[in-house]
N, C-alpha and C positions, 0 to 999 in steps of 0.2 A: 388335302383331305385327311392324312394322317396324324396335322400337328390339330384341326378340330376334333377329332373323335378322344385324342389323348386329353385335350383341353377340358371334352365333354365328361372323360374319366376323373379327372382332378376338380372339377368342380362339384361331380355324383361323391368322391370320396370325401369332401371338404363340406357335402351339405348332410352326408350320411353320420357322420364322425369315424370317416375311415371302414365303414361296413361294404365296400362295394363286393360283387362277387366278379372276378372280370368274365371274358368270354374271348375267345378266337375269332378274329376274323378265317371266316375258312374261305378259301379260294378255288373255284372249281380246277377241276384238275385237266390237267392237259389232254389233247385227244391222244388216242394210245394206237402206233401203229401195231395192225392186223397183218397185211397181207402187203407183200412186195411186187411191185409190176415191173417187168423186163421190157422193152422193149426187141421186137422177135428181128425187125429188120436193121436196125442202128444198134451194131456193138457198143459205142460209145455215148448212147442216148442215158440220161441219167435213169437211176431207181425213182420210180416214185409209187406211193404210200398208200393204201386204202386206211384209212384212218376211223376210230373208232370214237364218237362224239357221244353215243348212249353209255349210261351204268356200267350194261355188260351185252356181251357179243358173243353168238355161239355158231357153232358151223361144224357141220357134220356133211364131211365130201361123199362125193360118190363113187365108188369101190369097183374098178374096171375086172379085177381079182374075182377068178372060181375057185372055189367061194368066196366070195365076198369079206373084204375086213375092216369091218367100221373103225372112224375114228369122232372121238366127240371135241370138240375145241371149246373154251369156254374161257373170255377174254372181262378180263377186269380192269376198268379206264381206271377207278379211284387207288384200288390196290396195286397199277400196274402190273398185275399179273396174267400168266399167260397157263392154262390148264390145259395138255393133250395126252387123252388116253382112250384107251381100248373098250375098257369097262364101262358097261352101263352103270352098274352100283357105283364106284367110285366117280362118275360123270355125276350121276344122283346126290351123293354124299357132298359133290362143292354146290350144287345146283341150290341145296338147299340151307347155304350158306350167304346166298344172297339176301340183301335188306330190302325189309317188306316195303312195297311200295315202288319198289325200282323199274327202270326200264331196261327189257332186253332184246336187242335187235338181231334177232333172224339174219344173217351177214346175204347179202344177195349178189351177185353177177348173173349177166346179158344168155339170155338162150337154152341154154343146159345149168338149170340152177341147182344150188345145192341140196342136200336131202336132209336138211333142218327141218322143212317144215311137215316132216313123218314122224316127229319128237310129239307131234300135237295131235297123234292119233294114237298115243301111249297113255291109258288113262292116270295112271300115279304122276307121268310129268306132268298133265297135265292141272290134276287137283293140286299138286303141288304150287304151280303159280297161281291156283286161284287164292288158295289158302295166304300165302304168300303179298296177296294185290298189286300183283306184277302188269304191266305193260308190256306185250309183247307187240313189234314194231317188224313189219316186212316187206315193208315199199315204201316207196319218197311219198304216197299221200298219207299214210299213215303218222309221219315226220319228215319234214325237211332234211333230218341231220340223219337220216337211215342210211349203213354204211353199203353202197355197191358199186358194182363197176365191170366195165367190159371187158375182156379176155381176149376178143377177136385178133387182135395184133400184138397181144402181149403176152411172155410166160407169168405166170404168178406162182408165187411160194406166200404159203400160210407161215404164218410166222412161227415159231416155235420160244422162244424167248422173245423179251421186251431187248430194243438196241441199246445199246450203251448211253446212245446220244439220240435229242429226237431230233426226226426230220424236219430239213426245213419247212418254214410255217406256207413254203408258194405251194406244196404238196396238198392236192384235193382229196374229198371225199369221195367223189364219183368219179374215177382217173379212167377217165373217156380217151380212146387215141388220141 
């Protein structure tokens, strides 16, 4: 496939007289692990991944804390990066660094879900993804590739930085016991 596209470039630059403009193959970018799963009963059971296959991923937990201390999370699969902080302003200021048109997935787990989706009872974040022409995504029928997962038998940690290395590719989206 490589050596026709180059072929098809040498013969655009040989019928142009050398005028081509080129262009990047862009490759989508790999899923971006989110959240880590323990398993609660197997010391030795490996880590495995809630992985992020949308744009971007946001997740605001629920605060056991009187009073209460929100945190917003806001996960970037293209930029691999990873945003956690306290501040709504400064949650709002990456929020609306996002490219129009993109898709942001709600992050979900099983029972006691997160309190993401109270961001869409805020009207500024909300105008903001309209203005924006944002997809927001928060179940499997909404997308297939919607990132969630069950807790029942496992610790999880949000991730805070992207790994060094990504996980293995046998690691699920929906890492079901």
């Amino acid at each position: 496939m490589k050596c026709i596209v180059i072929g098809l470039l040498v013969v655009a630059a040989a019928l142009t007289g050398g005028c081509v403009k080129t262009m990047s193959l862009r490759h989508p970018a790999e899923p971006l692990p989110i959240i880590a799963l323990r398993n609660r009963w197997e010391t030795n059971a490996p880590t495995k991944y809630v992985m992020l296959h949308l744009d971007y991923g946001i997740i605001m937990p629920y605060s056991r804390k009187d009073p209460p201390d929100f945190w917003y999370y806001l996960f970037s699969r293209h930029e691999r990066k990873i945003i956690k902080t306290q501040d709504f302003g400064v949650f709002m200021r990456e929020v609306k660094r996002i490219k129009n048109g993109s898709t942001i997935d709600f992050v979900g787990k099983c029972t006691s879900g997160f309190l993401t989706t109270v961001l869409m009872s805020d009207p500024s974040f909300v105008d903001l993804l309209k203005r924006k022409k944002c997809t927001v995504v928060s179940s499997m029928e909404g997308d297939k590739r919607h990132a969630s997962f069950c807790y029942c038998e496992r610790d999880y940690t949000i991730l805070e930085k992207v790994p060094s290395e990504q996980p293995p590719p046998c690691d699920v989206i929906n890492a079901a016991p």
